[in-house]
KOLFI-738138 format. One record per atom (N, C-alpha, C, O): x, y, z; residue number from 1; atom name. Coordinates in steps of 0.001 Angstrom, whole numbers, plus 524288, in hexadecimal, padded with zeros to 5 digits. Atoms other than C-alpha are relative to their C-alpha. Example, Ala and Ser with C-alpha at 12.3 -4.5 7.8 and 13.67 -1.06 7.14 Angstrom:
BEGIN
      u      v      w  resi  name
  8037A  7FB5A  80000     1     N
  8300C  7EE6C  81E78     1    CA
  80384  804B0  80000     1     C
  80790  8049D  80299     1     O
  7FCCC  7FB5A  7FFC4     2     N
  83566  7FBDC  81BE4     2    CA
  7FCFE  80442  802DA     2     C
  7FEFB  80896  80383     2     O
END
This chain:
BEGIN
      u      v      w  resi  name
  80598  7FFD6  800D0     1     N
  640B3  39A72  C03FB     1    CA
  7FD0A  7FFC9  8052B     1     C
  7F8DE  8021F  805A8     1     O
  80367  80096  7F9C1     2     N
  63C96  396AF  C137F     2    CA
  80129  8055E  80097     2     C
  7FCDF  80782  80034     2     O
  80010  7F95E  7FE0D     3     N
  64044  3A549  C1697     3    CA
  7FBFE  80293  7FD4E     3     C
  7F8BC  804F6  7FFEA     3     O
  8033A  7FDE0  80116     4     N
  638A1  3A9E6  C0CD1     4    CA
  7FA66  7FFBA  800C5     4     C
  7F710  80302  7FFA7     4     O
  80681  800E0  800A4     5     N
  62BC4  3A1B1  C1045     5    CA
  800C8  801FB  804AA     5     C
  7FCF6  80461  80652     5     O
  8002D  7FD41  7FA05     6     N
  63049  3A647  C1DE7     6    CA
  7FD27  80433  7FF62     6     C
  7F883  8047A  8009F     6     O
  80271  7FAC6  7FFD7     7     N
  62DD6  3B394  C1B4D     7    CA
  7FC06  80103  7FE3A     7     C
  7F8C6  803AE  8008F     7     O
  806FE  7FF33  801DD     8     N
  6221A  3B331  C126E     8    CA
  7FCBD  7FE16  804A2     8     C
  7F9D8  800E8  8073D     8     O
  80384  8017C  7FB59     9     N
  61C10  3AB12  C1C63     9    CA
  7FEF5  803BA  804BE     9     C
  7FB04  80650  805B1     9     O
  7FF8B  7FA9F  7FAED    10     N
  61EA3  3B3E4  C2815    10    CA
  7FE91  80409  7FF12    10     C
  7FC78  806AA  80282    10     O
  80366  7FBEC  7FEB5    11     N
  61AC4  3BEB4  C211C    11    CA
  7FAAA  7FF35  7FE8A    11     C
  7F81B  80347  7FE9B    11     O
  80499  7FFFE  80093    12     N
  60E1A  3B96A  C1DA0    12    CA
  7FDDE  7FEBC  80502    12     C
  7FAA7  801A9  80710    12     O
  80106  800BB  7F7F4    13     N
  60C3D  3B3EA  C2C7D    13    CA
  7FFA7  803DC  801E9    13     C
  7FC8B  802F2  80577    13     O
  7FD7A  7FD24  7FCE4    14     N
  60FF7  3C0A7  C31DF    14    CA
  7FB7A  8048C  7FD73    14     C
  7F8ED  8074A  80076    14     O
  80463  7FE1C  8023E    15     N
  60683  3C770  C27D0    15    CA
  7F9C7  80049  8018D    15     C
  7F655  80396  80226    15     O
  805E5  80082  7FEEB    16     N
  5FB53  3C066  C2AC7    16    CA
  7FD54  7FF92  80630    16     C
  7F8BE  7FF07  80787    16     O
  8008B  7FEEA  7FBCC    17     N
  5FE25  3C1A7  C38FF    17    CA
  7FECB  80549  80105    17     C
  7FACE  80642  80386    17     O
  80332  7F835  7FFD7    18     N
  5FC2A  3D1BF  C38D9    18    CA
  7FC83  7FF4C  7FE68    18     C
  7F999  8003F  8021D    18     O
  803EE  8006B  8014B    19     N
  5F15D  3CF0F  C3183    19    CA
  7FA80  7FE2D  803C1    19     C
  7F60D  7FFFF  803A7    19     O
  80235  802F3  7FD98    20     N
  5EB80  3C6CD  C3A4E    20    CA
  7FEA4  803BD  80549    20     C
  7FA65  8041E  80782    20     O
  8006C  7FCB2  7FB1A    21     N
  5ED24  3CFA9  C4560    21    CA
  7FD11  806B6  80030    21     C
  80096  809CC  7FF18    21     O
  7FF82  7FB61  802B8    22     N
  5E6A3  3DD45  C43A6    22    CA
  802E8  805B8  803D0    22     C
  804F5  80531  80821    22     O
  7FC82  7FC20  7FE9D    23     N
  5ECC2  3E99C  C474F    23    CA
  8054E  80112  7FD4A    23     C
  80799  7FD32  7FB98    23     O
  7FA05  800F2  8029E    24     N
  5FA5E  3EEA1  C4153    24    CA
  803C0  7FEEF  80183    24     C
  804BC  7FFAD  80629    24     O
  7FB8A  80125  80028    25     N
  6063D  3EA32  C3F41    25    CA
  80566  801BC  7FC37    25     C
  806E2  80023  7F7EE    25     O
  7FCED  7FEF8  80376    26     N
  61134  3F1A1  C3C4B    26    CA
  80552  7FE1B  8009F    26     C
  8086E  7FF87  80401    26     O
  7FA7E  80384  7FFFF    27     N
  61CF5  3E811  C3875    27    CA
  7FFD7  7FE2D  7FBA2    27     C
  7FC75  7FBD2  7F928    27     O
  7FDF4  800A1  80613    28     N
  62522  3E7A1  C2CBE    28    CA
  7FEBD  7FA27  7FF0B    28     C
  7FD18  7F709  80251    28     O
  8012E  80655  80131    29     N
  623F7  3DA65  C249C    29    CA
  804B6  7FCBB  8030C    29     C
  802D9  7F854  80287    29     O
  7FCB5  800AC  7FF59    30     N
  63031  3D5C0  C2AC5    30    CA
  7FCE2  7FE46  806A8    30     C
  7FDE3  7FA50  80931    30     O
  8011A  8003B  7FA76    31     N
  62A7D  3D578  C378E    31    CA
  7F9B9  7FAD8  80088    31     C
  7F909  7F77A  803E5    31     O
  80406  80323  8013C    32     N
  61C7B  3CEA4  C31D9    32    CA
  802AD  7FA22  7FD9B    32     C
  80031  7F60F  7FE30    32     O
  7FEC0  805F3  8007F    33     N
  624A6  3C2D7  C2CC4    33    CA
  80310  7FD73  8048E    33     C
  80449  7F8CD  80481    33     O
  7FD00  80192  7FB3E    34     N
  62BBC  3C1AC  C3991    34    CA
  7FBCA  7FE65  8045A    34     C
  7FB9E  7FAA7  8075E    34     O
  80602  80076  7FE56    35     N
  61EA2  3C34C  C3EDE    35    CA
  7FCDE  7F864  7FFB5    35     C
  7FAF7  7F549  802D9    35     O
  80229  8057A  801C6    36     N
  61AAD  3B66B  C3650    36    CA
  80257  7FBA2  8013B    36     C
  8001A  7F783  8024C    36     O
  7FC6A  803D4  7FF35    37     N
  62685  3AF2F  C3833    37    CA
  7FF30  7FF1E  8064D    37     C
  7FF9C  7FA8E  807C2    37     O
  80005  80226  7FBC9    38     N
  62491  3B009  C469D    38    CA
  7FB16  7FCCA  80280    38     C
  7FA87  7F94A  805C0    38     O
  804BA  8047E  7FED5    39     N
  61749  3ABCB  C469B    39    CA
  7FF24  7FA96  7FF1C    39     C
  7FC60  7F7E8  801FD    39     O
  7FDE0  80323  802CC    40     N
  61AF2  3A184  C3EDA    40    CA
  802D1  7FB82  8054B    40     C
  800BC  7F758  80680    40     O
  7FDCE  8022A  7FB66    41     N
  62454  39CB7  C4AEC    41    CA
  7FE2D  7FFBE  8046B    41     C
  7FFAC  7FCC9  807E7    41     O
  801A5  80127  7FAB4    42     N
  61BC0  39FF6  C54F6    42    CA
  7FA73  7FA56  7FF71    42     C
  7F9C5  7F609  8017B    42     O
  8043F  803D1  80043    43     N
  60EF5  39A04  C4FFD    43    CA
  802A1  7F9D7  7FE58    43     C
  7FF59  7F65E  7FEDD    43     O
  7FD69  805B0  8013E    44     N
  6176D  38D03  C4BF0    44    CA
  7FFF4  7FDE0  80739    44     C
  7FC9F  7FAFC  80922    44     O
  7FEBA  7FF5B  7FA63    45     N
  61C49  38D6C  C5B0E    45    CA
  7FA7C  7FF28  8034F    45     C
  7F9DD  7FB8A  8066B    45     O
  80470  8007A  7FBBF    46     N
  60FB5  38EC1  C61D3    46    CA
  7FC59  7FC89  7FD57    46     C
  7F9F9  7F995  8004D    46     O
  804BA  8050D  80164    47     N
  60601  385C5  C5797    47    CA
  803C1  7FACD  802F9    47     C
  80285  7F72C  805E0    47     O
  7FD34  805CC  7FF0B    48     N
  611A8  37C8B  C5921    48    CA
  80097  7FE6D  804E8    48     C
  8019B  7F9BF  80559    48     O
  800FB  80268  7FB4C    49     N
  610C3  37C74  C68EF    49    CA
  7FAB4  7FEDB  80047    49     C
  7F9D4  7FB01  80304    49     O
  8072F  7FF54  7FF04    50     N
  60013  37E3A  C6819    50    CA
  7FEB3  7F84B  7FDB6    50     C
  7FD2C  7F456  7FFFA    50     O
  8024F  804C9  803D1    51     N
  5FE05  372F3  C5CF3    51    CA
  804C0  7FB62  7FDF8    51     C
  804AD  7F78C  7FB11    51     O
  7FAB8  8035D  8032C    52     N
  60AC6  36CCC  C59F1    52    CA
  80399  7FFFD  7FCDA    52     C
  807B4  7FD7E  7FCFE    52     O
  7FDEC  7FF81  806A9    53     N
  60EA7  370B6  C4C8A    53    CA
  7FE22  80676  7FF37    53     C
  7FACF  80838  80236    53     O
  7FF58  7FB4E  800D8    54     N
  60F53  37E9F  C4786    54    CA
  7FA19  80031  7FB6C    54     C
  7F7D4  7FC10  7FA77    54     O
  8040A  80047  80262    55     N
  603E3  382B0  C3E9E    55    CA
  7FFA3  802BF  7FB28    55     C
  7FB4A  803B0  7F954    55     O
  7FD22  7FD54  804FC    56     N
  60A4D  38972  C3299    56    CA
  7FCED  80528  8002A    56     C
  7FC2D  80713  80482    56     O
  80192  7FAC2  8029D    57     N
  603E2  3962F  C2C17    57    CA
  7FC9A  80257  804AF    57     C
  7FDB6  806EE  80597    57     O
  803DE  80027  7FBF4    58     N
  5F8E8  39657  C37DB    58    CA
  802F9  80260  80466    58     C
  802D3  8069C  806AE    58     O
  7FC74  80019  7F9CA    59     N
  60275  393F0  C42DE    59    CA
  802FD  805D7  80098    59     C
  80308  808BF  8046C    59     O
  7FD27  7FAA8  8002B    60     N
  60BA8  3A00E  C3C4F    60    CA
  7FC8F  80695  801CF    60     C
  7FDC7  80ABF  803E2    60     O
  8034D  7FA85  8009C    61     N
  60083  3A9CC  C3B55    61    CA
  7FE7E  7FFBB  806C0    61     C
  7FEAA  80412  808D0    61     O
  801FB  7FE08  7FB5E    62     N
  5FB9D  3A70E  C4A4F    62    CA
  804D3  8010B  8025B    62     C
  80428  801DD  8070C    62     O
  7FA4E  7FFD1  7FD0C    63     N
  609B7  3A885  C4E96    63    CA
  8009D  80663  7FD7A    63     C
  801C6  808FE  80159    63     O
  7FD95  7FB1A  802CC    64     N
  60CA0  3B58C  C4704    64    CA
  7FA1B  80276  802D0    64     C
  7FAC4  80682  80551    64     O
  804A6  7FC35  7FCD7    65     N
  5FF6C  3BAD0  C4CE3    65    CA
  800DA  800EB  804D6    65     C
  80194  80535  806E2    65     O
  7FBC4  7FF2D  7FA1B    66     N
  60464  3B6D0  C5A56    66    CA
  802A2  80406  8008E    66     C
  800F6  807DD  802EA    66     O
  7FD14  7FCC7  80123    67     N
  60FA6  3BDB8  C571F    67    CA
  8001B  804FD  80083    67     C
  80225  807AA  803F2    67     O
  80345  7F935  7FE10    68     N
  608F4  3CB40  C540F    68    CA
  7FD0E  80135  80326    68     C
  7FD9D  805CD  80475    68     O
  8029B  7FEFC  7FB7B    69     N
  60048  3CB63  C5DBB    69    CA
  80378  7FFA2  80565    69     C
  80220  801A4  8098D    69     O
  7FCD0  7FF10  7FAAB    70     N
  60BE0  3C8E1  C6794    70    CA
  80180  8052C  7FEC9    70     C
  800A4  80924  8015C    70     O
  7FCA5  7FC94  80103    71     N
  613A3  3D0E2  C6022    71    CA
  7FC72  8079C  8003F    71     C
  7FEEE  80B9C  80138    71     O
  8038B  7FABD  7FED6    72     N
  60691  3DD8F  C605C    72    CA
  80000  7FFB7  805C9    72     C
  7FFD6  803EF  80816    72     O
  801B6  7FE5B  7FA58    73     N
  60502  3DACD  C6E75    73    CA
  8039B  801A8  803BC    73     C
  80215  8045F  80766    73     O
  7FBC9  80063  7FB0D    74     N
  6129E  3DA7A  C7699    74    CA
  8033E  80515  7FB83    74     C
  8050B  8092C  7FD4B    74     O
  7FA9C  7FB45  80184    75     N
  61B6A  3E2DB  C6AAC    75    CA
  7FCD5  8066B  7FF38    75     C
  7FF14  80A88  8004E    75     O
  801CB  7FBF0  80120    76     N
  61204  3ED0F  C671A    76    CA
  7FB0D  801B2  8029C    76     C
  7F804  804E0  800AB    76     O
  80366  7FEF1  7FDE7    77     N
  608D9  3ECDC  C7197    77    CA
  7F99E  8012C  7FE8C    77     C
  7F72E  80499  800E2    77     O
  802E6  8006F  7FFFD    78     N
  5FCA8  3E99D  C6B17    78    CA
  7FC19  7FC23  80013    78     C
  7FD1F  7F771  8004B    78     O
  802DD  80638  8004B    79     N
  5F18F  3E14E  C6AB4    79    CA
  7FE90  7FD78  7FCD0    79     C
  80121  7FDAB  7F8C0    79     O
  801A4  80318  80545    80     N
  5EA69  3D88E  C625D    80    CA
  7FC20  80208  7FB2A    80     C
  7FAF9  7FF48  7F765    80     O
  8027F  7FD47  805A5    81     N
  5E236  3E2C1  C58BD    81    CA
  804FD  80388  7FDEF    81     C
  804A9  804BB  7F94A    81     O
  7FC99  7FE44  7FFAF    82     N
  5F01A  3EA3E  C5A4A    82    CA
  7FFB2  805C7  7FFCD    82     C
  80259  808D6  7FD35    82     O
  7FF4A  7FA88  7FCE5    83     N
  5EC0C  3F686  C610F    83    CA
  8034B  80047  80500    83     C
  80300  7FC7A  807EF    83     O
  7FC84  80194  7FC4C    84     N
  5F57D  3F8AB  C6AEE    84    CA
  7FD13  8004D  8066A    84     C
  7F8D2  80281  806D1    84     O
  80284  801B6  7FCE9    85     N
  5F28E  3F501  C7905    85    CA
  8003D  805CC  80417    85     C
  7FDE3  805E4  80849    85     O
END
């Protein structure tokens, strides 16, 4: 059952991170829950050096935004409306 809330979770994290960002994104679902899951680990990681403690649903979504916005700027060379540079 933890795998499965894994994955729902991640792909709703990973969801509402494209969302969040505008411009497209083309990446299978497979890639959007990997997406979530890593935000998930990063935003835990960095609230938890900033504030102490990780910040659950919050912490995941600014971490998975991180994420794409690294991931538009250095893999696919664009910027933050995601026209390319």
């Amino acid at each position: 059952m933890w795998v499965i809330g894994l994955i729902v979770g991640g792909f709703i994290i990973g969801v509402l991170a494209r969302w969040a960002l505008p411009g497209p994104d083309p990446m299978p679902w497979y890639a959007t829950i990997a997406l979530g899951i890593g935000g998930a680990i990063v935003g835990g990681i960095v609230f938890g050096l900033l504030i102490g403690h990780a910040i659950g649903f919050l912490g995941a979504f600014a971490g998975a935004v991180l994420l794409l916005y690294l991931y538009r700027r250095f893999a696919q060379g664009r910027g933050f409306t995601g026209a390319p540079r």
